[in-house]
C-alpha positions in Angstrom: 11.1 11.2 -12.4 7.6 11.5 -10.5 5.9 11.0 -13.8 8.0 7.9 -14.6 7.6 6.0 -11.3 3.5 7.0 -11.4 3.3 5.3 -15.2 5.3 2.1 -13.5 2.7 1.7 -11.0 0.3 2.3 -13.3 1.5 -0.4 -15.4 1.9 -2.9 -12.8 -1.7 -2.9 -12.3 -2.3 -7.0 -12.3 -5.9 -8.7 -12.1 -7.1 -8.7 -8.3 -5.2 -11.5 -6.3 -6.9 -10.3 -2.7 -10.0 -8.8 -1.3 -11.4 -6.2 1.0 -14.6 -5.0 2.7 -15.5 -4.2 6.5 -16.1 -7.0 8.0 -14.5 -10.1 7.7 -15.6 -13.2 5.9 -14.5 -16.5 4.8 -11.8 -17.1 2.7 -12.1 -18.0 -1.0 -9.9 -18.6 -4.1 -9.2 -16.9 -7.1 -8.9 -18.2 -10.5 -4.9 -18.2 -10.1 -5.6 -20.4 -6.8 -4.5 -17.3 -4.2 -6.6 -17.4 -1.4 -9.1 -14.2 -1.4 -10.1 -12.9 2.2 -12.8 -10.1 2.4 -11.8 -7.4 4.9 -11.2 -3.8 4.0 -13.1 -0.9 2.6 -15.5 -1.2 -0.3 -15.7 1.2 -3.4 -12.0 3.0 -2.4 -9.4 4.5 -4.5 -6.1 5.3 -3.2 -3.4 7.0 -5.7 -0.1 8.8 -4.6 3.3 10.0 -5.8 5.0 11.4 -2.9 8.3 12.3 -1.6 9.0 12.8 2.1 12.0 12.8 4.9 11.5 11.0 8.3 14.6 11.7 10.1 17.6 10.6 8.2 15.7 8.6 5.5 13.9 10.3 2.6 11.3 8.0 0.7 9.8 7.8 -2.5 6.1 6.1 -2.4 3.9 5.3 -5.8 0.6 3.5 -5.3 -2.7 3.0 -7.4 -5.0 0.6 -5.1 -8.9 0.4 -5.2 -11.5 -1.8 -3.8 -14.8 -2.2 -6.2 -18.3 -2.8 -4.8 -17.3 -6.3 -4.0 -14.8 -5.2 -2.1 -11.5 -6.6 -4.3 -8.7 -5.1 -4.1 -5.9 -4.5 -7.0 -3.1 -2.3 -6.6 0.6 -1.7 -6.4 3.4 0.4 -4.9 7.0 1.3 -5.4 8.6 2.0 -2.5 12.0 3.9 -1.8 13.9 4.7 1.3 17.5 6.7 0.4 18.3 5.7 4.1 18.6 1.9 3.3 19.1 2.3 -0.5 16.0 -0.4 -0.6 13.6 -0.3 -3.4 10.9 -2.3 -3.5 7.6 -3.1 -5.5 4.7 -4.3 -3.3 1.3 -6.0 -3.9 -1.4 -4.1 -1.9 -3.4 -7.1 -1.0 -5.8 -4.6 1.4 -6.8 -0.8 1.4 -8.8 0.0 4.1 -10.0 3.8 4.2 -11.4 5.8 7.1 -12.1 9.4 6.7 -9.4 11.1 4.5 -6.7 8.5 5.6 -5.9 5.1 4.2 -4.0 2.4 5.4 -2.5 -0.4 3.4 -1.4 -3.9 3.8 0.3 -6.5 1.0 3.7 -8.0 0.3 7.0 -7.6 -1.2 7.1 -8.8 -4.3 10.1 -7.3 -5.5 12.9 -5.8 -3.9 17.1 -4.8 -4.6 17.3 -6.3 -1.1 16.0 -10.2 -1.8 16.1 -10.9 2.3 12.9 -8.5 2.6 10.9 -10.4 -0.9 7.3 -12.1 0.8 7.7 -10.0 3.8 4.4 -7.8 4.9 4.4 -4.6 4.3 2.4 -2.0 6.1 1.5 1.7 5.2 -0.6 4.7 5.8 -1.3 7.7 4.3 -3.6 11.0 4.5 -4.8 13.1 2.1 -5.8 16.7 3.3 -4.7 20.5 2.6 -1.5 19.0 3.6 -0.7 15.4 2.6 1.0 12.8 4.7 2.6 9.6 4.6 4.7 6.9 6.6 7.3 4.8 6.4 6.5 1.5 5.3 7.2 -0.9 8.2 8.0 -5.0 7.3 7.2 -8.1 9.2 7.8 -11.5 8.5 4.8 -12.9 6.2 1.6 -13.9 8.5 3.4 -11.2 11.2 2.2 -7.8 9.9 -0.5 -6.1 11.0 -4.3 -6.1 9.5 -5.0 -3.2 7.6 -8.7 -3.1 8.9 -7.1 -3.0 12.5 -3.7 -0.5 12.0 -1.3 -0.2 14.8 0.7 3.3 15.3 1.8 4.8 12.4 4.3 8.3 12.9 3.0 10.4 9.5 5.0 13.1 8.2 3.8 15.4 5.8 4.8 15.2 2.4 7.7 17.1 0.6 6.6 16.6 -2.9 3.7 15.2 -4.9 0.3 14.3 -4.0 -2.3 11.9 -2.5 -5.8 11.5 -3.5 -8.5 9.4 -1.8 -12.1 8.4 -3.0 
């Protein structure tokens, strides 16, 4: 099961649609017309396959996201949460890395639950002798927060699987 959800991640790998680096900077457009801002982290990988249990809910989280010298990020993540029997597939439109923990921003782009598709979806993770990983917490689009600037997130350490940041 791990190994299946890691090769759909790995296959949902699209061209870059967003951007990243440390310090903001104006706003430009791809060649698919989706409007690239630079903030985040340049030169970062983030890849995980993890399971782990936050109170009643267990999750399942799959991501592949990197940032190249020019600070673009491309990634993906499949997100499960047994509590709300919600899957969803989301578009990691910024990685920003700090240390051995990365936090991620993007939107839903697919979901079993079609009320939660465009929302923003927020997520960090840390990769140590012990991984960890949170919940990943929705807002309206525009609403969530900026990766490059992460509110509170309550990591848990993971059950199963593994987290590697470069």
């Amino acid at each position: 099961m791990r190994h299946r959800a890691f090769a759909l991640i790995a296959a949902m790998a699209l061209p870059a649609i967003a951007s990243c680096d440390r310090a903001p900077t104006a706003a430009r457009e791809s060649a698919e017309g989706v409007a690239i801002s630079e903030t985040g982290t340049a030169n970062a990988t983030a890849i995980g396959n993890v399971r782990f249990t936050f109170g009643a809910t267990t999750a399942h989280l799959s991501f592949i996201v990197s940032n190249n010298g020019s600070s673009v990020t491309t990634g993906k993540a499949l997100y499960y949460s047994s509590n709300a029997n919600v899957v969803m597939v989301i578009n990691v439109t910024c990685l920003y890395k700090s240390g051995n923990t990365a936090t991620f921003g993007g939107t839903v782009l697919e979901s079993n639950d079609s009320s939660i598709e465009g929302k923003d979806a927020s997520w960090q993770v840390q990769d140590g002798a012990t991984d960890y990983a949170t919940l990943v917490n929705l807002a309206d689009a525009g609403l969530g927060p900026s990766c490059t600037t992460p509110g509170e997130f309550d990591l848990t350490p993971i059950s199963a699987g593994s987290i590697v940041l470069t």
